[in-house]
N, C-alpha and C positions, 0 to 999 in steps of 0.2 A: 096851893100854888101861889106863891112870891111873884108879885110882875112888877119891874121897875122902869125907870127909863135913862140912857145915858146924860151924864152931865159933860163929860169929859174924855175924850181919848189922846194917850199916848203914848202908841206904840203900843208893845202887848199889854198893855194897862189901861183899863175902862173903869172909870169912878162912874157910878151907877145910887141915883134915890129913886126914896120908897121902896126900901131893901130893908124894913126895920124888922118884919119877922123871917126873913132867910136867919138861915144860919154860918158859923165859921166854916168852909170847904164846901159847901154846896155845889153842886156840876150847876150851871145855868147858860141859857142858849142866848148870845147876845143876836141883835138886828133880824132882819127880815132872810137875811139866811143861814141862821139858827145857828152859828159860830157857838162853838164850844170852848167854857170858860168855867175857874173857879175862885168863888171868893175867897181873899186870902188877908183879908183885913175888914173891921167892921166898924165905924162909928156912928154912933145915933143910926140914922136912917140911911146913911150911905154906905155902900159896900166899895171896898176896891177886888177889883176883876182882872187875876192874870185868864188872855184870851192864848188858848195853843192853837191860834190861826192868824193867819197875816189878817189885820184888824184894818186894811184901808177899804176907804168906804164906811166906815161906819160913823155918824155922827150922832151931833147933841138931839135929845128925842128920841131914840131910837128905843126899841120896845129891849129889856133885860127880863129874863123868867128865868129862874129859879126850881129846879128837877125836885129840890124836897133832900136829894138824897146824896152822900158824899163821891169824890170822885173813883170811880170802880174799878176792877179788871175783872172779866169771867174768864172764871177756869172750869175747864172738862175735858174731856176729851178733843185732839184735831191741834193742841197748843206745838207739841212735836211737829219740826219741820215747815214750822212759820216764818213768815218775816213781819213785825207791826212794827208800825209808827211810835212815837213817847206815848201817844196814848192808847195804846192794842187798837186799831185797827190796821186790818189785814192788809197788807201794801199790795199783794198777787191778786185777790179777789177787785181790790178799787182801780185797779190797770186794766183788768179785765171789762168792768163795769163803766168805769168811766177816762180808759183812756190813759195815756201817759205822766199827765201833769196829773197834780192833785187840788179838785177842786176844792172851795170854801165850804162848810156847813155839810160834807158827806159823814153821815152817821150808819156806819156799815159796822154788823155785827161781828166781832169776835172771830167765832167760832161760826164754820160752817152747818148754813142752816138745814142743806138739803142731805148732807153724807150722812149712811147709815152705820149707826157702831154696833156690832154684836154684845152684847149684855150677858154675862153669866153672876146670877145669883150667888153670893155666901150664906145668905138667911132667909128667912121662912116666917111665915104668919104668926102672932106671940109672940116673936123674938121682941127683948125689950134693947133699943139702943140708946147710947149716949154719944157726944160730940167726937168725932174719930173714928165711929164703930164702920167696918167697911157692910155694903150692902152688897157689890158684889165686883166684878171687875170686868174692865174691855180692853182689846190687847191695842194695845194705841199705835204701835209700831214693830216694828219684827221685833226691839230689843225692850221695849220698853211695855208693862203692864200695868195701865191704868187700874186706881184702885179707884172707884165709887167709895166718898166716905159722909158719913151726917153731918152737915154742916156745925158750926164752931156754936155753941151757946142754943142746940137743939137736942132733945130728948122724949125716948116716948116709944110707941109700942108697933112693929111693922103689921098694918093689917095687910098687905098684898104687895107682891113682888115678881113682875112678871120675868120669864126669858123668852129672848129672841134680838132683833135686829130695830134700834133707834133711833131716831134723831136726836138731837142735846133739848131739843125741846120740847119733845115728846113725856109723857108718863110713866116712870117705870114699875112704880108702884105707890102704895098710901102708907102716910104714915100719921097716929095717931096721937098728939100730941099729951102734956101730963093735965092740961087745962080741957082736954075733951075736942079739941077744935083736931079738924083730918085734914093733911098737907099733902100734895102731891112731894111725890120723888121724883128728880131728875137726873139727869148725866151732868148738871152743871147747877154751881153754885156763883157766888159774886164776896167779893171781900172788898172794902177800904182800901186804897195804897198804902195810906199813911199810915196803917196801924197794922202792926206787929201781928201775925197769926199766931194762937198759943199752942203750949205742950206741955206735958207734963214733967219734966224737970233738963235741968239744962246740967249737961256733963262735961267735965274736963276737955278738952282738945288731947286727946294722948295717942291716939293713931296719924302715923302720917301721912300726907296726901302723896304717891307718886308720881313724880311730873312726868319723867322720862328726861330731864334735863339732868344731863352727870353733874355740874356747878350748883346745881340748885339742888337735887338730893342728896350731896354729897356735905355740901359744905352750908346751904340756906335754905334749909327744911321748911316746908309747910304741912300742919297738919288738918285732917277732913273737920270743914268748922272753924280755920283759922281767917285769919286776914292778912293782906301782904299790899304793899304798893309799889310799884316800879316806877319811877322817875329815874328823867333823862333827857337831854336833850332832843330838838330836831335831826331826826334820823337815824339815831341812838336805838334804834330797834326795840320800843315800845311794844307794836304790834306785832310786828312778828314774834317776839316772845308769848305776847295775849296767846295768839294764835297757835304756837309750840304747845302751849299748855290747852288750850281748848282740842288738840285733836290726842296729845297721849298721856293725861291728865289720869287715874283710876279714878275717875268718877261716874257716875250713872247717867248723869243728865249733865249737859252745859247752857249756859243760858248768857248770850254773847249781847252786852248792849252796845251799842256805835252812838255813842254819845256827842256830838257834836263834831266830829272827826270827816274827814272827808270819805266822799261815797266812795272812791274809789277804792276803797278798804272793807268796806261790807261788799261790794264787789267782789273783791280777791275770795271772801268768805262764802258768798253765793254762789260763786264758781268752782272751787276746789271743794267745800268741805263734801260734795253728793258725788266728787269724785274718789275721796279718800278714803281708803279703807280701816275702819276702829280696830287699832291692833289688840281688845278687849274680848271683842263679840263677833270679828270678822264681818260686821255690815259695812254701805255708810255710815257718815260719820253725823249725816244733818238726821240720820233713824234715833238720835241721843241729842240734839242741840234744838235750841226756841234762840231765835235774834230778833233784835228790836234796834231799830235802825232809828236813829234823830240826828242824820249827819246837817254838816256847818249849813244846810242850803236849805235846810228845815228849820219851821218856826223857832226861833230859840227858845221862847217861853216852854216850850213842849220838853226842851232837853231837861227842865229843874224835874221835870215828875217822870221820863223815862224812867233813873237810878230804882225811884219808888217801882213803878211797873212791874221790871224784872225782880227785883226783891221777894216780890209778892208772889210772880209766880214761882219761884225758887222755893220760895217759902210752903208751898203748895208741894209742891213734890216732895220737898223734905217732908211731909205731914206722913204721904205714904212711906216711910222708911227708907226714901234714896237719898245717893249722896248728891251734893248736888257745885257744881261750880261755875260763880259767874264773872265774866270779865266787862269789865265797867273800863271804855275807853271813849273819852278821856274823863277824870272826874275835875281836872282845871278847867275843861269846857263848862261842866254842868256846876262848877262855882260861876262862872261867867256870866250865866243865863242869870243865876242870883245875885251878883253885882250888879246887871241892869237893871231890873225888876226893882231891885233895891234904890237905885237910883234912880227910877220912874217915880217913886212913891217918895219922894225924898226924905228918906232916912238919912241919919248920921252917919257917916261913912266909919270904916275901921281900916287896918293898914292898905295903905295901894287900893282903896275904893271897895273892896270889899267888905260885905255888912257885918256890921258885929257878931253876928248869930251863926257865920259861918262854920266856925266848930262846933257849935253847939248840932247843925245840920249834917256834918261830919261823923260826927259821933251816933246821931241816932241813926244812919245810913251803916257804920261800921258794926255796930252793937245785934243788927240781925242777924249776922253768921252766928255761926254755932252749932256744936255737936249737941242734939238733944237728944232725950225721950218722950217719942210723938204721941198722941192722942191716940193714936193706930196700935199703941203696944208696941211700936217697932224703934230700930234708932233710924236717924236721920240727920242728913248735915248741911249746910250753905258754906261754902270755902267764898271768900269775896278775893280780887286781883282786879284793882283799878291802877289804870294807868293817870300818871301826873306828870302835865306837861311845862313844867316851869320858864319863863319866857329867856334865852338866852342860855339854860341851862342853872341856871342861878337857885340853887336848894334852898337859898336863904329865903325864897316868899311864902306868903303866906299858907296858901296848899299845900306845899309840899310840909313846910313848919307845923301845921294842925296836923295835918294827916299823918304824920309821925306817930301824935300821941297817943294815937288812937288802931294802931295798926303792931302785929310782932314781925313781920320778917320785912325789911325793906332791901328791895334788892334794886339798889342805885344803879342806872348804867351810865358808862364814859363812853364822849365822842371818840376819843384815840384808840379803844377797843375797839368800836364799830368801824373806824376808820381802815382799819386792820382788817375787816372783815370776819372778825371773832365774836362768834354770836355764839349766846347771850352775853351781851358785850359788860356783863357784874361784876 
């Protein structure tokens, strides 16, 4: 354990010594009420500290520690029909716990610790597994069946495998590792944000994604595993298109971020989508959707690692063989958050204030979608659809410019469409 103490804050940014053996991305809990932060820059012995909590009250002295390990999301079972924050925590369980506002330094788990998930085995005692191999599955939701799979960069021989009814934190069984060392099994594992989940080969995009929108199947196809961006201006039906496509989308899973965007629109989502019927599978519609909410009134710092979040869990389900589609609204918000950040640390600016490295962030954001061949044996896809809100309407800046290069379907919309009342106004 790393323990440093503040030199500096400002704003979501705390320069932090005696940080010389932390590491690059480390989670570390700043002040005396354990505000959660990571390093995102290193010199000598000082780290710089983006905090995803409003940072006032925190001054010079103040104790910084250092978790050891990078910043995480768990996944298992209970992720279906959530709402969390940029950082996965449960926004319904911490309302419940603590009330309407959201206080500073609350580190509430994930996944729920008390519900029990039914457990049925695939394998048996000897079975030897590798990374992807499923152990067995829990019906997560009426439409959706969790698969249990061996964590990414694990192998080795199942010595026990029980059935019945668990908790995520419970034991489901033993496993025997190739170095001799016995590992419990769980219903949940933990991955990096910022790194990529792997697969065994990545495939062409050559199946299409179904929207259900006649303009967009007809004439600006996406296919399952592709990427697409809608820019447009204020009131140009951004979301509402997001939202067209998160309910009659052919995908398995949708995974809806509110990126910086006003609450009032995770709203309209939290309200309609447990009333809407999946014209798929005839459930709900939130029995197939994960939201992750970091609307304008929330930490900004928190919006740069939302995008990361859902990625990850997206990425997760893709591993079992579903398809998977996320809508990232707004991703000009979540450049924004990195323009401050940017200009906290004062870096050299690049066009209109934004940091040079912007595309560069662009790119490895767009670059996760993809149709693969998952670890599971099976296929599986991430379609990505972020919305880009150019100020004015003006295509020329610089978001909307990167994120062109990086993106095949762009489906531009006009105020005079929308004005008209012609939605999807492309």
């Amino acid at each position: 354990m790393v323990e440093g103490k503040i030199l500096k804050v400002s704003g979501p940014l705390v320069i932090a010594e005696g940080m010389r053996n932390a590491n690059m991305f480390d989670v570390v809990r700043v002040g005396d009420a354990r505000l959660i932060g990571e390093i995102i820059e290193m010199h000598g012995d000082r780290a710089s500290i983006e905090v995803y909590e409003e940072t006032a009250g925190l001054g010079r002295g103040d104790k910084v520690v250092s978790t050891g390990a990078p910043l995480s999301v768990e996944l298992g079972p209970g992720l279906i029909t959530s709402i969390y924050d940029g950082i996965q925590r449960p926004l319904e369980a911490m309302r419940e716990k603590y009330g309407s506002n959201i206080i500073k330094g609350i580190d509430e788990p994930a996944l729920n610790r008390d519900k029990l998930w039914h457990f049925e085995p695939t394998l048996g005692y000897g079975d030897t597994v590798t990374a992807g191999d499923v152990y067995g599955t829990v019906q997560e939701s009426e439409v959706i069946t969790h698969k249990i799979m061996c964590p990414p960069g694990k192998k080795g021989t199942v010595m026990e495998l029980y059935t019945g009814d668990f908790r995520v934190t419970d034991r489901i069984g033993k496993l025997k590792l190739e170095d001799g060392t016995i590992e419990d099994i769980m219903l949940t594992q933990k991955w990096p944000v910022r790194v990529s989940r792997p697969y065994k080969q990545k495939l062409p995009p050559a199946e299409p994604m179904i929207t259900g929108q006649r303009p967009i199947d007809a004439l600006f196809p996406i296919a399952k595993g592709g990427t697409a961006c809608i820019p447009g201006p204020f009131g140009s039906g951004k979301t509402v298109t997001q939202h067209q496509l998160a309910k009659y989308s052919d995908v398995d899973l949708v995974v809806y971020i509110g990126c910086g965007e006003r609450g009032n629109e995770m709203t309209d989502v939290l309200n309609e989508f447990p009333e809407l019927i999946d014209p798929h599978t005839g459930k709900s519609l939130m029995e197939r959707t994960v939201l992750i909410a970091n609307t304008s009134n929330m930490p900004v710092a928190a919006r740069e690692v939302s995008l990361y979040a859902g990625i990850t869990l997206a990425e997760y389900y893709r591993d079992m063989g579903l398809h998977v589609a996320i809508m990232a609204d707004s991703t000009s918000r979540w450049a924004e958050a990195l323009r401050e950040l940017s200009g906290r640390m004062e870096e050299m600016p690049a066009e209109e204030g934004f940091p040079a490295y912007l595309p560069t962030r662009l790119a490895e954001f767009y670059e996760r979608a993809g149709r693969v061949n998952a670890l599971c044996k099976e296929e599986g896809s991430v379609s990505i659809i972020g919305a880009v809100s150019p100020p004015g309407g003006d295509f020329s800046e610089p978001v909307t410019q990167h994120t062109k290069r990086f993106i095949r379907c762009f489906w531009a919309l006009d105020r005079e469409l929308a004005n008209a009342r012609h939605y999807p106004a492309i």
